[in-house]
Backbone bond lengths (Angstrom), bond angles and torsions (degrees), N, CA, C in turn:
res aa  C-N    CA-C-N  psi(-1)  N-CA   C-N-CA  omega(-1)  CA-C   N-CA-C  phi
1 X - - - 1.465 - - 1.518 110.70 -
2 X 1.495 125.80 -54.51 1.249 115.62 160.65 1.678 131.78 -41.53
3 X 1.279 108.69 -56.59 1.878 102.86 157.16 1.783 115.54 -24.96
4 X 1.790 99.78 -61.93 1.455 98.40 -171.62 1.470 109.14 -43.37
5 X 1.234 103.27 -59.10 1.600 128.64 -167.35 1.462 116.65 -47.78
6 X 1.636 120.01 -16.21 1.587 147.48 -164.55 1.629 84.80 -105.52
7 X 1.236 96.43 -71.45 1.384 86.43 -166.40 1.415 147.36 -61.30
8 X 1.942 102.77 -34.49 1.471 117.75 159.41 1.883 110.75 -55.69
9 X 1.579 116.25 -27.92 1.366 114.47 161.01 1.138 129.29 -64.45
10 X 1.048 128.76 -35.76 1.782 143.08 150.84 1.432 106.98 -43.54
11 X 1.208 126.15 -53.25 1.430 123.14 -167.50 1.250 113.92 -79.39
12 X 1.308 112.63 -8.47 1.956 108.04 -163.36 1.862 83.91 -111.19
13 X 1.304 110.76 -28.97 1.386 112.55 176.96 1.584 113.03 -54.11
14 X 1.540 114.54 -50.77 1.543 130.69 162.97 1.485 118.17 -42.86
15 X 1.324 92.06 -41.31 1.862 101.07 -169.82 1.336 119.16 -57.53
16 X 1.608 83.98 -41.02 1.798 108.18 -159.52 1.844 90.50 -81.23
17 X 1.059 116.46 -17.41 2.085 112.22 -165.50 1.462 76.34 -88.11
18 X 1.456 124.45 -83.86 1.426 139.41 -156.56 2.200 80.00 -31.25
19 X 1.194 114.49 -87.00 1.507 105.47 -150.68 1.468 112.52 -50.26
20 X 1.646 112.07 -31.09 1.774 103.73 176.71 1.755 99.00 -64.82
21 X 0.682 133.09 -2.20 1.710 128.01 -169.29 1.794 104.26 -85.96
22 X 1.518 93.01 -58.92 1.645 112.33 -160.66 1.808 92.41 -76.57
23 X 1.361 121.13 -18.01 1.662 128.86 172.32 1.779 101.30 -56.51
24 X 1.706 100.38 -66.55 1.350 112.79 -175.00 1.551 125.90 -59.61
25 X 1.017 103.61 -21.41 2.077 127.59 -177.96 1.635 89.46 -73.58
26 X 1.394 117.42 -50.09 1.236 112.90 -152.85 1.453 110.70 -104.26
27 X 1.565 117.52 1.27 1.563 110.67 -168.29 2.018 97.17 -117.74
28 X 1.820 90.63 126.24 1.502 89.09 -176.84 1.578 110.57 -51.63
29 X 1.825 108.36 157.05 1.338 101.23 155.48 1.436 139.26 -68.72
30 X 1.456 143.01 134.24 0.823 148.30 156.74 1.419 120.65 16.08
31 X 1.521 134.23 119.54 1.650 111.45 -167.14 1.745 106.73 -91.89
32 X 0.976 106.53 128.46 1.578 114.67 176.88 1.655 97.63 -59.72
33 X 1.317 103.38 139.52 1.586 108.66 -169.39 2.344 83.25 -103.18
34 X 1.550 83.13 123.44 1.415 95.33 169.66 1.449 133.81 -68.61
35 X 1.777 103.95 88.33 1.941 95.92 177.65 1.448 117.36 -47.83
36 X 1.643 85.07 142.28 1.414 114.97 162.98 1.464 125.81 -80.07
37 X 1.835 104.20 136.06 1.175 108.92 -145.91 1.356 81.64 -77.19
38 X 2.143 101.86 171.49 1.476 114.09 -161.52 1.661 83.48 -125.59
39 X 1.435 104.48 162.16 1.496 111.19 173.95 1.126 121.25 -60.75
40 X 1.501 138.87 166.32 1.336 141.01 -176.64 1.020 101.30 -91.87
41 X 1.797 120.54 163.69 1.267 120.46 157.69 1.326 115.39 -57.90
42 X 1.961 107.79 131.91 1.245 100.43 -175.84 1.777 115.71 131.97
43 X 1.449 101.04 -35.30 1.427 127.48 145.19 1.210 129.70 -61.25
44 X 1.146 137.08 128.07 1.640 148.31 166.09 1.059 132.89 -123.06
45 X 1.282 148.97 121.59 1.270 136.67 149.54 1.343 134.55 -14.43
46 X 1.386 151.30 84.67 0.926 112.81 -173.52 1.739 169.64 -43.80
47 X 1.323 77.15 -30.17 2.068 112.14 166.89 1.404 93.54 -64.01
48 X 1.408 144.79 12.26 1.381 111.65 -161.92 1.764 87.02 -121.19
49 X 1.230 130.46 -5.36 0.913 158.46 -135.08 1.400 112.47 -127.15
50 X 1.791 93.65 -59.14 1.756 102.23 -177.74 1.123 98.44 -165.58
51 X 1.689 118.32 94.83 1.461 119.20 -168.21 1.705 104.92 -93.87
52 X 1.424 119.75 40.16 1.076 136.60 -153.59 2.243 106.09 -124.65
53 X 1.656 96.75 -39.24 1.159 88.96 171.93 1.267 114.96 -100.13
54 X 1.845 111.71 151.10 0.781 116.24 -130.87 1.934 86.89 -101.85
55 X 1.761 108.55 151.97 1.214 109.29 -152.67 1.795 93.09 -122.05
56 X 1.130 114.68 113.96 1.653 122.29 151.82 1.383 120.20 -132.58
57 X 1.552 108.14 95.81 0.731 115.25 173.02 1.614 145.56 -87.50
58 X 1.359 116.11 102.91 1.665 122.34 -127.55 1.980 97.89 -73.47
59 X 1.139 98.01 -35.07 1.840 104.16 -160.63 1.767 90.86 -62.34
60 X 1.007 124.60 -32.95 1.813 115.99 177.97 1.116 112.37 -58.53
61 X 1.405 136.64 -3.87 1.601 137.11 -134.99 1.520 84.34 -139.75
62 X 1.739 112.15 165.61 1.447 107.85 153.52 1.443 119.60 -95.56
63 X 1.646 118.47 14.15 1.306 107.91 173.01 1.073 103.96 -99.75
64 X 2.052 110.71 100.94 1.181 139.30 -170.22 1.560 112.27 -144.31
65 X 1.398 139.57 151.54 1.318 124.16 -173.05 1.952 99.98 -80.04
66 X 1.582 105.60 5.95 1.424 90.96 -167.94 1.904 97.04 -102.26
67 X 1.950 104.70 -3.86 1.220 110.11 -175.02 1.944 133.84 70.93
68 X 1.592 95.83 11.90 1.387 127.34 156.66 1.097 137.96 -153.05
69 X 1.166 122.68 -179.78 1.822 110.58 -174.63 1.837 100.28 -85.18
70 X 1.600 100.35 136.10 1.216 143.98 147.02 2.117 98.49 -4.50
71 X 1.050 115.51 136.44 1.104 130.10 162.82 1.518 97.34 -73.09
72 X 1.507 112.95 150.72 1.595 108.68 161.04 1.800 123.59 70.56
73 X 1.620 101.42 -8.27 1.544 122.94 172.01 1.556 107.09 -85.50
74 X 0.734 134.30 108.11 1.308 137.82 -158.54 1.733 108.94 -120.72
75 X 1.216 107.41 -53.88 1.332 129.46 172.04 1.575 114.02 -127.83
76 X 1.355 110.51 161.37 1.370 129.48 -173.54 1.954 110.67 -98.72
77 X 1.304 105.15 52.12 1.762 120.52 178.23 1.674 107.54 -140.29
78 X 1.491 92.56 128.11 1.107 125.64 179.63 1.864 110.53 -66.11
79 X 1.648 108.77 101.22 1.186 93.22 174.70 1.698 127.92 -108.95
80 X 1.005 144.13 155.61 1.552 135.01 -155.70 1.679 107.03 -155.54
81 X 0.899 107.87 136.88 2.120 109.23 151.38 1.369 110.16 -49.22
82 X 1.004 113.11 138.36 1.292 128.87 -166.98 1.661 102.36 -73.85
83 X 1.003 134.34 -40.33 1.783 121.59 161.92 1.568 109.62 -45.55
84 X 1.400 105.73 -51.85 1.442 108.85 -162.29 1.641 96.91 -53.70
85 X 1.503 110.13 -70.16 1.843 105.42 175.87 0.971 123.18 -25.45
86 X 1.628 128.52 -64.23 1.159 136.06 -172.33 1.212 115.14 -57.62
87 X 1.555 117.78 -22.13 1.647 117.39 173.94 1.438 102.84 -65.43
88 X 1.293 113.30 -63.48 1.399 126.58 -159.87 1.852 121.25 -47.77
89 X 1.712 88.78 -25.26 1.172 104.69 -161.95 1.620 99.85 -92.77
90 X 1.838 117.61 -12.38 1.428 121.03 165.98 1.700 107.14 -73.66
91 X 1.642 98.36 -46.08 1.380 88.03 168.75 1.866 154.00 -58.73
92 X 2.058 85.64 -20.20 0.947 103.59 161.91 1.709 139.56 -61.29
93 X 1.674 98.36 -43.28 1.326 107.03 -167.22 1.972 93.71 -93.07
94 X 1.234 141.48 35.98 1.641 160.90 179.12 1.742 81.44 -99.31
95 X 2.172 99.86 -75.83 1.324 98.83 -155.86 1.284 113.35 -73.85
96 X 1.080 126.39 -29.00 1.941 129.50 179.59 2.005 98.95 -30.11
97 X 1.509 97.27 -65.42 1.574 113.52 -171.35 1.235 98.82 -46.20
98 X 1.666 135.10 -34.48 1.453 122.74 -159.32 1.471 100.62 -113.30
99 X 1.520 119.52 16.25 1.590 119.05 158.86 1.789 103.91 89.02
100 X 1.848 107.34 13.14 1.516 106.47 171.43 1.204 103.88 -103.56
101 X 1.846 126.02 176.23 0.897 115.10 139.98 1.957 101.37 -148.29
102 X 1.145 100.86 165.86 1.461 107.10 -161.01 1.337 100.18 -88.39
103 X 1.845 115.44 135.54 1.691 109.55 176.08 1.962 100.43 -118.20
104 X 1.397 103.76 126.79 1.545 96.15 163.09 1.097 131.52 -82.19
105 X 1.118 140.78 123.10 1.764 143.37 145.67 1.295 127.34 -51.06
106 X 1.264 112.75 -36.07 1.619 114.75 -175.26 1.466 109.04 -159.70
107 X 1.798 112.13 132.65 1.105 86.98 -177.14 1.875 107.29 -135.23
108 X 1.283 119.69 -79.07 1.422 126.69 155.28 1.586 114.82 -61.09
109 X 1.251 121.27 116.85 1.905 108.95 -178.00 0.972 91.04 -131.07
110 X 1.935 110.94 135.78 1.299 109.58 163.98 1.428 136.16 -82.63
111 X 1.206 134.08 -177.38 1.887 120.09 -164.57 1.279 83.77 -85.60
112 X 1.500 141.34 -18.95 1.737 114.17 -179.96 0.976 104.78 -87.79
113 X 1.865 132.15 9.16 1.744 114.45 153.40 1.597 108.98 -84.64
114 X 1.234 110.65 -38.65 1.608 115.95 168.51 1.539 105.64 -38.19
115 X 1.242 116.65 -83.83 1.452 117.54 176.73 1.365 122.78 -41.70
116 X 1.497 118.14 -18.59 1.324 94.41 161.55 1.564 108.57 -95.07
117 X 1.368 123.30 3.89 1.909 101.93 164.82 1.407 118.23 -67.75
118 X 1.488 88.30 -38.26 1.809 94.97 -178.64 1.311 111.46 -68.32
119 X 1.175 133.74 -46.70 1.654 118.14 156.12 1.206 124.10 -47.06
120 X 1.358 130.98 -30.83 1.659 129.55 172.87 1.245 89.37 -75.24
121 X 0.940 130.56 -65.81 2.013 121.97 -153.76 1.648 93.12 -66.44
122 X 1.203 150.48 -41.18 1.275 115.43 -150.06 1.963 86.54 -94.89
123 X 1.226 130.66 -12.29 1.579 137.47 169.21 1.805 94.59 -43.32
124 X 0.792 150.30 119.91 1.872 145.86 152.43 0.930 121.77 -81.53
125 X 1.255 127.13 -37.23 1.095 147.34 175.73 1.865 113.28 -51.88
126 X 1.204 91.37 -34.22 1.595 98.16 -165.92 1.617 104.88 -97.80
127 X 1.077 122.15 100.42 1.593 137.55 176.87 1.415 115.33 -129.10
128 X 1.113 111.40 32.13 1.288 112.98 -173.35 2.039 111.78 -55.78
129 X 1.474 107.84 -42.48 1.449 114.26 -163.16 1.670 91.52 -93.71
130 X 1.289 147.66 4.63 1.145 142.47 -134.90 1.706 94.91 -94.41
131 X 1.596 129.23 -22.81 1.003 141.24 151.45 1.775 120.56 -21.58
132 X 1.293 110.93 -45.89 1.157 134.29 -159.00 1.921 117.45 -95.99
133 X 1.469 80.55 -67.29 1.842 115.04 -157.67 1.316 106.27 -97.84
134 X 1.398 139.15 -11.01 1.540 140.30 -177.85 1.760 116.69 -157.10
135 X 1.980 119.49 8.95 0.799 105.21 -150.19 1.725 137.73 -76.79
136 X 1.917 105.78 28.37 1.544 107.92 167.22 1.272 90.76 -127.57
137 X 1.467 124.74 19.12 2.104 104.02 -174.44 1.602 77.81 -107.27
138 X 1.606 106.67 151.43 1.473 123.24 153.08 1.385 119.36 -91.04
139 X 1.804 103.95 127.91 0.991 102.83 -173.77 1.519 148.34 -46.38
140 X 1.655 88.44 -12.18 1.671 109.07 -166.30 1.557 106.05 -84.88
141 X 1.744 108.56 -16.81 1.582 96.48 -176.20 2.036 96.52 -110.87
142 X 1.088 91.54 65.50 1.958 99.81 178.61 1.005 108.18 -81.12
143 X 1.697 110.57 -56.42 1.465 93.36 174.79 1.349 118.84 -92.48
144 X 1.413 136.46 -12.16 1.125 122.26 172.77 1.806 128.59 -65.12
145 X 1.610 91.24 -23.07 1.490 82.60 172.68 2.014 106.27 -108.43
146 X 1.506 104.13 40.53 1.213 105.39 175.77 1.819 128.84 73.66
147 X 0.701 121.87 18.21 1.544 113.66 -174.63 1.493 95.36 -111.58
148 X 1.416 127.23 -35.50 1.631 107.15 160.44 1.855 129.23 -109.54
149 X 1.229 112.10 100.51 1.438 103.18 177.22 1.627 110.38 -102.61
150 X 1.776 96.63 167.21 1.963 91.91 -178.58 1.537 110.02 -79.17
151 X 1.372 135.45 -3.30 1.314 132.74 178.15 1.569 103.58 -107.85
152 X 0.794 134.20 -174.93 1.495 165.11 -149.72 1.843 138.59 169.10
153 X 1.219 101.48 113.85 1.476 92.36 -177.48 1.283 120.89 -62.88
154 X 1.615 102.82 -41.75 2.045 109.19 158.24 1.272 120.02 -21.55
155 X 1.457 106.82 -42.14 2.031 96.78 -163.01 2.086 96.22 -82.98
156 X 1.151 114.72 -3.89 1.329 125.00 171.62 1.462 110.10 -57.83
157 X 1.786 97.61 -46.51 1.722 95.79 179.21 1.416 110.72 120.81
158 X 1.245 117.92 -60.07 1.272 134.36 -176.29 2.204 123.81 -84.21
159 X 1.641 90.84 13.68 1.788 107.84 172.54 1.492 102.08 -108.44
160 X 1.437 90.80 133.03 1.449 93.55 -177.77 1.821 110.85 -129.78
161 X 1.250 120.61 144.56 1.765 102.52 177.04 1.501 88.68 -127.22
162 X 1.798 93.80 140.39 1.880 94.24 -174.61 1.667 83.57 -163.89
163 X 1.295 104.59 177.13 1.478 133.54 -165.75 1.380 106.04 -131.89
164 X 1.876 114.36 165.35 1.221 124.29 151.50 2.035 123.22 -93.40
165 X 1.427 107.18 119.30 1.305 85.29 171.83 2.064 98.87 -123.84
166 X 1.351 97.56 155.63 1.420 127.07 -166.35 1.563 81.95 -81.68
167 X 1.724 111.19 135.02 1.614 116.03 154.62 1.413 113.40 -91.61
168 X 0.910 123.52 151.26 2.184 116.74 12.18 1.835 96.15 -100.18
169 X 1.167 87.06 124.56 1.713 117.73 171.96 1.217 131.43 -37.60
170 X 1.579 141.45 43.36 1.250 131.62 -167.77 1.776 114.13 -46.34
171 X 1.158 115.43 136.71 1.350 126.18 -165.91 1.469 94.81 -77.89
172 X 1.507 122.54 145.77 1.058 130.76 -157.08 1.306 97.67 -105.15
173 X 1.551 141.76 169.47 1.627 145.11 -150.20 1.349 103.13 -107.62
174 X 1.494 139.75 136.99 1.179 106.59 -173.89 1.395 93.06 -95.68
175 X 1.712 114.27 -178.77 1.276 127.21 -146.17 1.813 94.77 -93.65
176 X 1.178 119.94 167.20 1.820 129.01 -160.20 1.944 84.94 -136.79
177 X 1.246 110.46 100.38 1.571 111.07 163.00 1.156 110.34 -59.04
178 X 1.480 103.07 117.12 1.641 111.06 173.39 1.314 98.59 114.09
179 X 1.347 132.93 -2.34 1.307 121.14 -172.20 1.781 98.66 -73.32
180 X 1.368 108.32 -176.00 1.733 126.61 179.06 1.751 94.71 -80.74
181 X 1.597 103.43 121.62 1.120 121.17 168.87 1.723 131.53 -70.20
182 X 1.475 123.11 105.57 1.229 102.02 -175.93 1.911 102.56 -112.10
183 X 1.470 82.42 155.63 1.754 96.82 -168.73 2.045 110.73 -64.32
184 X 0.936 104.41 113.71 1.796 111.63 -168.40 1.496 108.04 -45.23
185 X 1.258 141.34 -26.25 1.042 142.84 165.91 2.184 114.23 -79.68
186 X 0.992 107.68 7.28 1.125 107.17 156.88 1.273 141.55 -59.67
187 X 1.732 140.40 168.56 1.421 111.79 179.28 1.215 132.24 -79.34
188 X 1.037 149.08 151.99 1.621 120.10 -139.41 1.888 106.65 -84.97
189 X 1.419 109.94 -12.88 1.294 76.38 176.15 1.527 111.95 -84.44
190 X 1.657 132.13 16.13 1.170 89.30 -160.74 2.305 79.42 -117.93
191 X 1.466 102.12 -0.01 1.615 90.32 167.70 1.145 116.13 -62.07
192 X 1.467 116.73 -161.69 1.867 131.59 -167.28 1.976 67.41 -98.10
193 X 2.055 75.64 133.39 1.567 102.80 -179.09 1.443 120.92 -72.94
194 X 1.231 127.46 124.00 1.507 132.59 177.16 1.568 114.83 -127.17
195 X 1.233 113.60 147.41 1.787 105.78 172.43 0.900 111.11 -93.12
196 X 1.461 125.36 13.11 1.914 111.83 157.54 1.391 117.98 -51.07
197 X 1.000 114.67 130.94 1.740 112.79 149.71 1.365 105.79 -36.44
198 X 1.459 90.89 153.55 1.154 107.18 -175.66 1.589 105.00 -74.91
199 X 1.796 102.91 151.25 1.482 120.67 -153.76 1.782 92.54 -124.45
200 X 1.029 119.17 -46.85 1.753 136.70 -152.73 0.981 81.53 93.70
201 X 1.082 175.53 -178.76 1.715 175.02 43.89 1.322 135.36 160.68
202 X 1.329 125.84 132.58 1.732 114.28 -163.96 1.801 87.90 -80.73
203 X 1.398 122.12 -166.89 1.250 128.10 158.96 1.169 144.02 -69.74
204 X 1.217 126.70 164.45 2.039 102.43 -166.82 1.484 121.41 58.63
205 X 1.376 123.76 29.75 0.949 122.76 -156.14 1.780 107.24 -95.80
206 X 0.901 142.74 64.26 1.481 141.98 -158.48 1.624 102.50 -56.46
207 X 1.057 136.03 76.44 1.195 154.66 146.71 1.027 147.89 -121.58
208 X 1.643 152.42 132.48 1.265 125.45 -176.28 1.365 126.92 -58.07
209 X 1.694 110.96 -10.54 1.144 102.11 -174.93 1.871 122.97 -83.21
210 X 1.743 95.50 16.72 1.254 97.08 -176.50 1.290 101.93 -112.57
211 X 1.610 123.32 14.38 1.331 126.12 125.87 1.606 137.23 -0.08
212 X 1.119 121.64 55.74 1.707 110.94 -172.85 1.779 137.49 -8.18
213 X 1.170 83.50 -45.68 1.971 102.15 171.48 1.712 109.44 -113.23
214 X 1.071 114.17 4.99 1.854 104.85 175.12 1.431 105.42 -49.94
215 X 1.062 105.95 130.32 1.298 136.02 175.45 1.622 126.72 -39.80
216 X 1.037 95.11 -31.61 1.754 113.98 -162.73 1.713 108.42 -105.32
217 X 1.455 113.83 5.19 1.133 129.26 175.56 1.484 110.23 -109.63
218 X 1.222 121.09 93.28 1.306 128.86 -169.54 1.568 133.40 -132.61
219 X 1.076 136.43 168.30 1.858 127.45 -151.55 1.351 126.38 31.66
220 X 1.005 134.40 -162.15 1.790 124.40 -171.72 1.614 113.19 -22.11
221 X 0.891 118.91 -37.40 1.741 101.51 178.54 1.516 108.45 -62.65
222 X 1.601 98.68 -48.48 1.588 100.67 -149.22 1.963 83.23 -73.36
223 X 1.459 137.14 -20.98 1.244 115.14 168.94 1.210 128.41 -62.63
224 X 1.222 107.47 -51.53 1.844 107.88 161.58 1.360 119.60 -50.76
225 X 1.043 121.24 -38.30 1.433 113.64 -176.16 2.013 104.98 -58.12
226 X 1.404 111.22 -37.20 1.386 112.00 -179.32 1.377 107.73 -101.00
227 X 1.002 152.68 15.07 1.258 163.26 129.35 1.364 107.70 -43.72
228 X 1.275 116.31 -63.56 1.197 134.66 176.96 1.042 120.95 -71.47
229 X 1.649 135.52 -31.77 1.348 136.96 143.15 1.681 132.11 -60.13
230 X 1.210 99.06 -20.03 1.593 119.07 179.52 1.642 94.34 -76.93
231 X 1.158 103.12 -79.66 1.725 93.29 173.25 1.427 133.84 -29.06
232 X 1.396 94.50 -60.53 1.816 83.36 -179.46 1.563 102.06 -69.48
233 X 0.716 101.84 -46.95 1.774 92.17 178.82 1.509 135.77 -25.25
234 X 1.105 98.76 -61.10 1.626 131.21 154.05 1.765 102.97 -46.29
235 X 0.946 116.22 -29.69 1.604 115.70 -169.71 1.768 117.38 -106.45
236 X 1.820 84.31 0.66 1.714 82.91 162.74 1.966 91.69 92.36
237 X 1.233 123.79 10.80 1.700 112.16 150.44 1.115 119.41 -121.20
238 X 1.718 111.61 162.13 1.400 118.36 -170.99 1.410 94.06 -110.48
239 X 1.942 113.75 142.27 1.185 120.60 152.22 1.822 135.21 -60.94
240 X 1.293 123.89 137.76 1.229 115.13 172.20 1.628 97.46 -86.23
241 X 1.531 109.40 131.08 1.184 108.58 -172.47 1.590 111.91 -64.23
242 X 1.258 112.17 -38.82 1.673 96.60 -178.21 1.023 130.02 -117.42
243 X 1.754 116.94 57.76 1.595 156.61 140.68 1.378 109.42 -132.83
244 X 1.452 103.77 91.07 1.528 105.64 137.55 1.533 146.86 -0.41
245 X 1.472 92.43 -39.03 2.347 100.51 -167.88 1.720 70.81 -128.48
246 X 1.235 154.61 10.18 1.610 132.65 153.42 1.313 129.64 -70.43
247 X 1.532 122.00 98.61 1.201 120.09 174.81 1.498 119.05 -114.08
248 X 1.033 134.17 158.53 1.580 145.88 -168.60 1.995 110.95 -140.17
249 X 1.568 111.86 96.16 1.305 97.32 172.18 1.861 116.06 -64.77
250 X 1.336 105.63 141.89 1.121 109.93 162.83 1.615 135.23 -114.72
251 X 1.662 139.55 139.98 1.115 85.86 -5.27 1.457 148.92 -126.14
252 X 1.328 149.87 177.74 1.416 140.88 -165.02 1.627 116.83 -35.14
253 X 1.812 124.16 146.72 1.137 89.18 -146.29 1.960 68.86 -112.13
254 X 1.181 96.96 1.49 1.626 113.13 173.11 1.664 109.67 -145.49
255 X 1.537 100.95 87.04 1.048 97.43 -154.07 2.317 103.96 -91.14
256 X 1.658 114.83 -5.78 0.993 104.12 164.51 1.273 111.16 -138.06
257 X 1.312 144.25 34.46 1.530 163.96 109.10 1.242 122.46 -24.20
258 X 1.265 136.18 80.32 1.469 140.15 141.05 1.346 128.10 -48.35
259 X 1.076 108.57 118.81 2.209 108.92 -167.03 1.159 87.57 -106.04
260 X 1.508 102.32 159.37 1.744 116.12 146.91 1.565 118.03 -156.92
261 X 1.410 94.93 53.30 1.391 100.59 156.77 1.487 120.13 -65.35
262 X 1.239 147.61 -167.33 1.454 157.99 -175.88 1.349 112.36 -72.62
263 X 1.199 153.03 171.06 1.425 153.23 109.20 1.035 106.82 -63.94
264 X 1.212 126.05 105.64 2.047 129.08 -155.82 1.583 96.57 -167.25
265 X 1.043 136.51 129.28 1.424 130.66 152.54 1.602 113.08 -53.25
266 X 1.502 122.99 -26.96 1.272 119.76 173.71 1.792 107.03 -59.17
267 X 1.288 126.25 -35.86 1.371 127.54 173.28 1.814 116.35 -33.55
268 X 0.947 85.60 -48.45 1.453 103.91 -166.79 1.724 119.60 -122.42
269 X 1.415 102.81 41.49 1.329 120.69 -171.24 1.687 103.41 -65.80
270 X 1.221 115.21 119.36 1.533 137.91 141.43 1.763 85.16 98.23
271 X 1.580 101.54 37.12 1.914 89.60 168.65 1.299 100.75 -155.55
């Protein structure tokens, strides 16, 4: 009886190898999770540069006209070509002396945040922020009257959207999803609160009146608005005429290269 007892243990011992075997023959390997590409030489952080301007970076947040965070926003750091920084950061230490200092909103974007506008804009249905961020354009003519295209000069590297704010800087509130929507071209005290100088318009503002030179924007706005264009200017970027906070150093240091690595400090590790 002990033999039996050896031996039916031998056999279930076999059973159990033979089936872990024919398990392993038959079960794929493990899927290698595909790294994400990292910036090229040539990329920087911005803080590393000029940990001085001041950084809100909106696409991490849901106060967005798409009403969530940004595909490809990963972290809340401003990334740029290293000319472009170094401009910003001449422009910076101009305004420090005159009691400004410059805040970015947007700076390096990759084409999988692009691709997700173009999936929000051609969605209709979805207007949730439209209160705010578009409220006389119809959504259906976005891209025809330009405010959403599938490329971007951002994913170039060297586009940047930023503001003037007056020191000392009260930190601005962050935004409450679901709060009461006010239309971005409103008067500024009664839009969603920011310490920019006054613009006539918060950011993202799909209107003509966020037009750089529109007409109908006049005394302290319309000075900041060229204050703020005078500077970068002087610092070697060009305005997009119809955004206000759109600047482009020139010239490009990738001038037909679209990236889409992450907005990650890992992108741009140890620069």
């Amino acid at each position: 009886m002990t033999g039996m007892r050896t031996a039916l243990r031998a056999l279930a011992t076999a059973a159990a190898a033979t089936a872990l075997l024919a398990t392993s023959a038959v079960s794929p390997a493990p899927a290698q999770a595909r790294p994400e590409p990292k910036a090229p030489d040539g990329f920087v952080a911005l803080r590393s540069v000029d940990p001085t301007i001041i950084q809100e970076m909106r696409y991490t947040t849901a106060h967005t006209f798409l009403g969530e965070r940004v595909d490809g926003y990963r972290q809340p750091v401003c990334i740029l070509t290293r000319p472009a920084a170094r401009a910003l950061h001449l422009a910076q230490n101009r305004l420090l002396r005159q009691g400004y200092s410059l805040k970015v909103y947007d700076c390096y974007r990759p084409q999988r945040a692009v691709d997700h506008f173009v999936r929000w804009a051609k969605d209709l249905d979805d207007q949730s922020m439209k209160g705010e961020f578009y409220p006389l354009v119809d959504k259906s003519r976005l891209f025809e009257d330009g405010y959403i295209a599938e490329k971007s000069g951002h994913s170039r590297g060297s586009t940047v959207d930023l503001t003037l704010v007056r020191l000392p800087a009260l930190p601005t509130r962050p935004y409450r999803p679901g709060e009461r929507l006010t239309p971005c071209f409103a008067p500024k005290g009664e839009r969603f609160p920011d310490n920019s100088a006054d613009m006539g318009t918060g950011y993202d503002c799909f209107d003509t009146l966020s037009h750089t030179d529109d007409p109908r924007i006049q005394g302290a706005q319309r000075a900041n608005r060229q204050f703020l264009k005078r500077t970068l200017t002087e610092a070697g970027f060009v305005n997009l005429p119809e955004e206000w906070w759109h600047f482009t150093y020139k010239p490009e240091l990738f001038p037909d290269t679209y990236f889409d690595f992450p907005v990650d400090r890992r992108s741009v590790a140890g620069r």
